[in-house]
C-alpha positions in Angstrom: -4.7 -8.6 -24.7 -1.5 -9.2 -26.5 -1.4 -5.4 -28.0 -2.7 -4.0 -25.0 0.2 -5.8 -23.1 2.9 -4.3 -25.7 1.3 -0.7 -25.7 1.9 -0.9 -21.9 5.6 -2.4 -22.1 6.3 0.1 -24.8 5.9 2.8 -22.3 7.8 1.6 -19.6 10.9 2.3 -22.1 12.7 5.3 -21.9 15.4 6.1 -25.0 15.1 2.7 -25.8 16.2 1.1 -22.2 14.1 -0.7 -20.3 13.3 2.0 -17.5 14.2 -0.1 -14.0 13.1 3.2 -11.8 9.7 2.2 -9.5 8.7 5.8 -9.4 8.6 5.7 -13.5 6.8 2.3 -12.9 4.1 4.2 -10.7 3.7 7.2 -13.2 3.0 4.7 -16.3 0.7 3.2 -14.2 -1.1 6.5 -13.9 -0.9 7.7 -17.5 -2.3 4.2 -19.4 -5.5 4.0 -16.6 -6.2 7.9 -17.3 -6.2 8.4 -13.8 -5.0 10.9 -11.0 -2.7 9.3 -9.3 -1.3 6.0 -8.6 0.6 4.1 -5.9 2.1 0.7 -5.1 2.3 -1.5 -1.7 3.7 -4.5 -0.9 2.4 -6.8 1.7 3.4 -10.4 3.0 1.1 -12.2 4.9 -1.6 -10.5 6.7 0.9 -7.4 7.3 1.6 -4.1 4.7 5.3 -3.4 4.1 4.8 -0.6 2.7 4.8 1.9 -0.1 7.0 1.1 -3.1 6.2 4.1 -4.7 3.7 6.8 -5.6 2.8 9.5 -8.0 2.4 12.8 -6.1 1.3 13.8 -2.8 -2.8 12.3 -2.8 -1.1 9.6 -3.6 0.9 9.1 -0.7 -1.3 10.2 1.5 -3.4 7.6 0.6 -0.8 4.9 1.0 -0.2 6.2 4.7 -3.4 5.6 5.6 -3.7 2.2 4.2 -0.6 1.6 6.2 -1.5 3.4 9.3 -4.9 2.1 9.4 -4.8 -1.5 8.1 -8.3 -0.7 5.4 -8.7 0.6 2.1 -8.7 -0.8 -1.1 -5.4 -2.0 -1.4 -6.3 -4.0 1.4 -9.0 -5.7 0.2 -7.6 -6.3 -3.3 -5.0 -8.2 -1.5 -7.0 -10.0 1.1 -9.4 -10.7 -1.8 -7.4 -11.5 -4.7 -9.8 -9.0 -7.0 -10.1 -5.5 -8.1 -11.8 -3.4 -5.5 -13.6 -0.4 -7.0 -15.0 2.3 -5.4 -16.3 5.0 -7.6 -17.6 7.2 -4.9 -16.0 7.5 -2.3 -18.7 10.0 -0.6 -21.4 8.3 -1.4 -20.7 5.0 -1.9 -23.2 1.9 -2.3 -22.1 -0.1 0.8 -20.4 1.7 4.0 -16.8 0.4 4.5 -13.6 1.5 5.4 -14.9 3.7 8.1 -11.2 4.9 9.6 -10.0 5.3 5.7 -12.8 7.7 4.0 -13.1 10.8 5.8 -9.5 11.4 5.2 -9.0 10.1 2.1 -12.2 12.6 0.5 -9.9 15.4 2.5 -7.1 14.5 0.6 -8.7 15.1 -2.6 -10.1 11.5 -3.7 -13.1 11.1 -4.9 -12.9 7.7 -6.4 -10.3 5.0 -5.2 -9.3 1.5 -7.0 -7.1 -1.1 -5.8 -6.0 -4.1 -8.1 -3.9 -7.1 -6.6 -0.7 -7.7 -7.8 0.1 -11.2 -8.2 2.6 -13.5 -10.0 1.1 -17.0 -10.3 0.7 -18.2 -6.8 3.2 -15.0 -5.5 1.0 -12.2 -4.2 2.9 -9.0 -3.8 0.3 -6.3 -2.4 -1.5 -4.3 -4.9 -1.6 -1.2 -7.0 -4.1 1.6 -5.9 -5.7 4.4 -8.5 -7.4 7.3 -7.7 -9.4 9.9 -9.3 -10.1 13.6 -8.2 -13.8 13.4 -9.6 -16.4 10.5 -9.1 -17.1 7.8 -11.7 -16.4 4.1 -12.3 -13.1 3.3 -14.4 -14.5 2.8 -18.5 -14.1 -0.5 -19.9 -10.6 0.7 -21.4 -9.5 2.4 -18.2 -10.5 -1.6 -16.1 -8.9 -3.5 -19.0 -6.0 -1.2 -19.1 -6.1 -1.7 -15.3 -5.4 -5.2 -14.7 -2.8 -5.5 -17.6 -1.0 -2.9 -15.8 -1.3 -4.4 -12.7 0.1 -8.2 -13.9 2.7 -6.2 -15.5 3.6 -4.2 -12.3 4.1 -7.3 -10.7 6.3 -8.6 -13.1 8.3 -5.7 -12.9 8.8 -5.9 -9.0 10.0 -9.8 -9.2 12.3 -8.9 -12.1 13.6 -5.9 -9.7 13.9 -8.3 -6.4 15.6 -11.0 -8.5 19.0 -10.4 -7.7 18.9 -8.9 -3.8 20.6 -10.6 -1.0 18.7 -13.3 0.5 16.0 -11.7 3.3 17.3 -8.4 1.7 15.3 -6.0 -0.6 16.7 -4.7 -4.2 18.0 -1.3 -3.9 15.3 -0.6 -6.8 12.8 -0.9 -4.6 14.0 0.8 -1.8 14.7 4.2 -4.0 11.3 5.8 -3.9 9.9 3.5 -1.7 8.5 4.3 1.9 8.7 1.2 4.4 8.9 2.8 7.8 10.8 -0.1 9.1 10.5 1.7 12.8 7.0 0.1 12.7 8.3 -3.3 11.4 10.4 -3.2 14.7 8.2 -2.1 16.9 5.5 -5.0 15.8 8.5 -7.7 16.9 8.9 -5.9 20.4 4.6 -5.4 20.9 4.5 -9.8 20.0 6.9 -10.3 22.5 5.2 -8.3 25.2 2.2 -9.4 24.1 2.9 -13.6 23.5 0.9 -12.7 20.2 2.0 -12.9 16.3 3.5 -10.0 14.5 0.2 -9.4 12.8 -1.8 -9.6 15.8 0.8 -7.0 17.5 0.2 -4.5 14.3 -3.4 -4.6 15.1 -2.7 -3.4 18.5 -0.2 -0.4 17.7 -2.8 0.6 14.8 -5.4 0.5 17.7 -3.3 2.5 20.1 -2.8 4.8 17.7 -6.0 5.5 16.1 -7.1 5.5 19.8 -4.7 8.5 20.9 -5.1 10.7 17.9 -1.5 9.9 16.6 0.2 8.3 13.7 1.4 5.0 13.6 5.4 5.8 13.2 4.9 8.1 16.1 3.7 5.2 18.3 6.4 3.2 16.9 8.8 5.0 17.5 7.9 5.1 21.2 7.9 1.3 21.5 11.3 1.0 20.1 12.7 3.9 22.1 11.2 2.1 25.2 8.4 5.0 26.1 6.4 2.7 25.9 5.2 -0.6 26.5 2.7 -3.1 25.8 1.5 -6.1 28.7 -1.0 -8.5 29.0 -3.0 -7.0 31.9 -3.1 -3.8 30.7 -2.5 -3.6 26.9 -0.3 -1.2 27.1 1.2 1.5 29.6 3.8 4.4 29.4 6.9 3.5 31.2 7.7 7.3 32.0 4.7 7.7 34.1 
């Protein structure tokens, strides 16, 4: 364990500097699994913050959709606190993330893996691998796998270390995606609604998956005030 950790420390070094950059962090991740792509979310609580970084475009494609939909492996590995593997995603042993699949295989993934990231009793969200063909991760690729992933999440702490308190580091924020339109929007759907943030997420992923449209889209309504969430109805468009 102790060489495979130095291998993987080794090459998140550039010139001999300890390389600080999330987007390098995501495309070592990549390169030691031997996979296609990789990506990175954080999550507090029962709610997805969003994408820290991510490899190419499969990759964040598939870290929209986690975020948009609320399901995927990432997810799990979170809510779980283990590796969820799935190493075929069309024609997998057990049907689940029904929202999540059909767009994902459009995307170009064929096998998806999401590893929690987690620092002692600190869990950060998770790291998510993909592969363009089918097939379970070897017993290298798995091992190589959760090193990376304890690593990754060492590497995250050591970045937030010195942000302003309630603030993020500006390392993370440089490649990172976190759509905070939709943040806002959850605060103003748990007022309307007398419900937690969570539980106000749930609803604008609902509405949205519901209407055919993407989550910032719907969140962006809410927060420019086209539209509106109540009790009785759920939710109603003020222009109409």
């Amino acid at each position: 364990m102790g060489e495979r950790r130095a291998r993987i420390l080794a090459r998140l070094v550039v010139d001999g500097a300890p390389e600080s950059q999330t987007k390098h962090l995501c495309q070592v991740c990549a390169e030691v699994t031997g996979v296609s792509g990789a990506g990175i979310m954080l999550m507090s609580g029962d709610v997805a913050r969003g994408s820290v970084c991510s490899t190419n475009e499969v990759s964040a494609a598939i870290e929209q959709l986690q975020y948009d939909l609320g399901e995927g492996p990432c997810v799990d590995a979170y809510h779980l606190d283990r590796p969820v593997l799935e190493p075929d995603l069309a024609d997998p042993a057990a049907s689940r993330w029904l929202a999540f699949t059909g767009p994902a295989l459009e995307a170009g993934v064929r096998a998806i893996f999401g590893f929690p990231l987690q620092v002692g009793a600190v869990r950060l969200g998770a790291l998510n691998l993909y592969c363009d063909r089918p097939g379970p991760l070897g017993d290298e690729q798995h091992a190589d796998a959760l090193v990376m992933a304890d690593v990754a999440a060492q590497a995250l702490l050591v970045l937030q270390a010195n942000a302003p308190p309630g603030g993020l580091a500006v390392e993370l924020e440089a490649d990172a995606d976190f759509q905070y339109v939709v943040h806002q929007a959850s605060g103003m759907v748990s007022a309307q609604l007398h419900v937690s943030v969570g539980q106000a997420l749930v609803r604008l992923r609902a509405y949205a998956f519901g209407n055919g449209r993407s989550l910032t889209e719907v969140a962006r309504d809410v927060v420019e005030r086209r539209l509106h969430f109540d009790e009785s109805s759920g939710e109603r468009d003020p222009t109409l």
